[in-house]
C-alpha positions as CSV (number, residue, x, y, z in Angstrom):
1,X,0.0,0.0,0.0
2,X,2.2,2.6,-1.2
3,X,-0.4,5.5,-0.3
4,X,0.5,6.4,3.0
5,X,1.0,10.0,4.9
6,X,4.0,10.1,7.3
7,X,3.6,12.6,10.3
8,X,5.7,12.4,13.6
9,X,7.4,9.2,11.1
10,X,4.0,7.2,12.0
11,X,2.2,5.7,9.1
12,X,-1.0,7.5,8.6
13,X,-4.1,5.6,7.1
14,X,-6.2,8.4,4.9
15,X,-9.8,7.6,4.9
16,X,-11.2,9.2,1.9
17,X,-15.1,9.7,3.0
18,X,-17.3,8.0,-0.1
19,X,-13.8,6.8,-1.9
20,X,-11.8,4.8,0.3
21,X,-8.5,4.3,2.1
22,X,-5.5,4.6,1.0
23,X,-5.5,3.1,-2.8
24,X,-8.1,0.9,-2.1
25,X,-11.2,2.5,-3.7
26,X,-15.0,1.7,-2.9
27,X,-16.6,-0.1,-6.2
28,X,-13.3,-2.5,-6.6
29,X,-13.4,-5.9,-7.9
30,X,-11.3,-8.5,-5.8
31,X,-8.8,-9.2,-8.1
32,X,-8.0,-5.3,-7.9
33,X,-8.2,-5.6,-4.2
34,X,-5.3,-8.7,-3.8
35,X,-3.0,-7.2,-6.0
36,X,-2.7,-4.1,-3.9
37,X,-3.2,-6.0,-0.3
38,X,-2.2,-9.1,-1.1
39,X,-4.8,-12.2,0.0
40,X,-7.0,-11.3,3.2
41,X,-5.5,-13.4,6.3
42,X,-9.1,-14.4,6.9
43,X,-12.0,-14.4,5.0
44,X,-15.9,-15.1,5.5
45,X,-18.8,-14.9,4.2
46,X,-22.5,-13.6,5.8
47,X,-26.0,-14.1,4.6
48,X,-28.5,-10.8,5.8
49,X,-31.9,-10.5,6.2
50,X,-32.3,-9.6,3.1
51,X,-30.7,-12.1,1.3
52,X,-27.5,-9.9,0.7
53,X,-24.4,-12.0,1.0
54,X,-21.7,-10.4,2.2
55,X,-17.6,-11.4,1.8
56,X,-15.5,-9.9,4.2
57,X,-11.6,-9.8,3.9
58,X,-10.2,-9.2,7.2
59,X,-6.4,-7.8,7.2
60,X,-5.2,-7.7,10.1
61,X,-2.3,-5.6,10.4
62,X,-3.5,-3.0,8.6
63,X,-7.0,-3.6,10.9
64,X,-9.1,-3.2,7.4
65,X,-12.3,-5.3,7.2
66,X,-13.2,-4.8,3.4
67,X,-16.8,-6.2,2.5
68,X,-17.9,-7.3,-0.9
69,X,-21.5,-7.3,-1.2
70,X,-23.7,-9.5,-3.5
71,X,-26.1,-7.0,-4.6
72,X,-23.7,-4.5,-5.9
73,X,-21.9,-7.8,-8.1
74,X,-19.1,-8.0,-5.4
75,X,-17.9,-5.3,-5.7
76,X,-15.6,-3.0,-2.7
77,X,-18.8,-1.8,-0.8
78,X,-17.5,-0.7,2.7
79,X,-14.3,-0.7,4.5
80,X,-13.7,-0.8,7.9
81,X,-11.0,0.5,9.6
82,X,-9.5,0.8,13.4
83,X,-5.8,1.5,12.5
84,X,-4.6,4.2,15.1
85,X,-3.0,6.3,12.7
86,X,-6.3,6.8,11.0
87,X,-7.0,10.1,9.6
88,X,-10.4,11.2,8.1
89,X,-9.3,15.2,6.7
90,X,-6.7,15.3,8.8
91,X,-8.4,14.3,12.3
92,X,-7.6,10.8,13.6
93,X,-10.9,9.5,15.5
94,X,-9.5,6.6,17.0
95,X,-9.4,6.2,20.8
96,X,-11.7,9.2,21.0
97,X,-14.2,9.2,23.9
98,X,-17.7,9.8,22.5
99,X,-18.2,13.2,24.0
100,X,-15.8,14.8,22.0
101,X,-16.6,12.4,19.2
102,X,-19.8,14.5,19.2
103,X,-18.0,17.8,20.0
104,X,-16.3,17.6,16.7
105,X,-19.2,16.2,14.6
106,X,-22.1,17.7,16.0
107,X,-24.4,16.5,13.4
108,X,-24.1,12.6,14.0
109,X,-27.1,10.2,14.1
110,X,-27.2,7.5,17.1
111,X,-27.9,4.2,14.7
112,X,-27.6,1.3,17.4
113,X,-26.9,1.1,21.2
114,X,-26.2,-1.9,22.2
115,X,-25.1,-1.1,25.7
116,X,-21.9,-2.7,27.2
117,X,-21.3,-3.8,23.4
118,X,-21.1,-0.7,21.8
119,X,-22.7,2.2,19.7
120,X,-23.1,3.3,16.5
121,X,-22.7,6.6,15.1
122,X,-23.6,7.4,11.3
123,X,-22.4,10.4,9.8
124,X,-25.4,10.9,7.1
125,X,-23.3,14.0,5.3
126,X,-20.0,12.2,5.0
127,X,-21.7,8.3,5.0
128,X,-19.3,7.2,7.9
129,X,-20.3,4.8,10.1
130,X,-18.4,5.0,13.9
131,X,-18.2,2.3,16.1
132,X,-17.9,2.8,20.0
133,X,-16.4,0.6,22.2
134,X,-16.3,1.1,26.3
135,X,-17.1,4.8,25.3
136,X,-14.5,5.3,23.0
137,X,-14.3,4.8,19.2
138,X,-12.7,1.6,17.6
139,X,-13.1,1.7,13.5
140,X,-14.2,3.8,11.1
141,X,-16.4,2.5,8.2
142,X,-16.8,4.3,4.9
143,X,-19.7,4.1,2.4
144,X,-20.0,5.3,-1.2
145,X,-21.9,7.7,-2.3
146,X,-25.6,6.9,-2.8
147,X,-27.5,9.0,-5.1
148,X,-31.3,8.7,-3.6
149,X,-32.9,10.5,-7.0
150,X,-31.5,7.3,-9.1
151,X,-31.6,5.1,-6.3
152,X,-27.9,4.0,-7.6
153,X,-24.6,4.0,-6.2
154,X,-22.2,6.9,-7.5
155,X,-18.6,4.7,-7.5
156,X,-15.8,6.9,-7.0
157,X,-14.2,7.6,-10.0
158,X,-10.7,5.6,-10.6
């Protein structure tokens, strides 16, 4: 992953709201995906609800979770990330106690509270999804862009 930031000489992960991290662009095919990561060290597969089947590649040293979903042809649909160095426009979220989680983005949506397991947090604007953990937050996940007049997915643009 050739894409990364150095500040302080730490490795920075850039999360690229509705695009991606790194190199590693929402709207990827696999193939695309092991030639810049290499082969996932795990791998699984999920059946929703709604009949969606999800893959997810789990790396863990980089601590991405990449999901291929069935109903967009497998393609890159979300990423997960809870790499410290994370940045999101500069700001690194990780570790960050929910108070000023919500000091610095006033405008997110509580999605799920599951108590002693966690909360969500969704950023509607930026299509983030932030996951809580014993108050504080442990990954990132990042969404494309969906365009509600054409009820389609707007891929980022290679």
């Amino acid at each position: 992953m050739g894409h990364h930031a150095r500040a302080g000489g730490k490795l920075i992960m850039q999360l690229i709201p509705h695009r991606g991290i790194d190199g590693i662009l929402l709207g990827a095919e696999r193939d695309t995906v092991v030639r810049e990561l290499g082969k996932p060290e795990k791998s699984g597969r999920e059946e929703w609800e709604d009949g969606v089947i999800s893959e997810t590649w789990v790396y863990r040293l980089m601590r991405l979770e990449l999901s291929f979903d069935s109903d967009n042809d497998f393609l890159l649909s979300r990423i997960t990330a809870s790499h410290p160095h994370l940045a999101i426009q500069s700001f690194n979220p990780i570790g960050l106690e929910e108070g000023y989680l919500l000091q610095k983005y006033p405008h997110l949506d509580l999605e799920a509270n599951l108590g002693a397991n966690g909360k969500q947090y969704i950023d509607r604007l930026l299509d983030l999804s932030y996951w809580l953990s014993k108050g504080k937050v442990e990954s990132v996940t990042v969404f494309p862009q969906y365009d509600q007049a054409s009820d389609q997915i707007a891929w980022p643009a290679i």
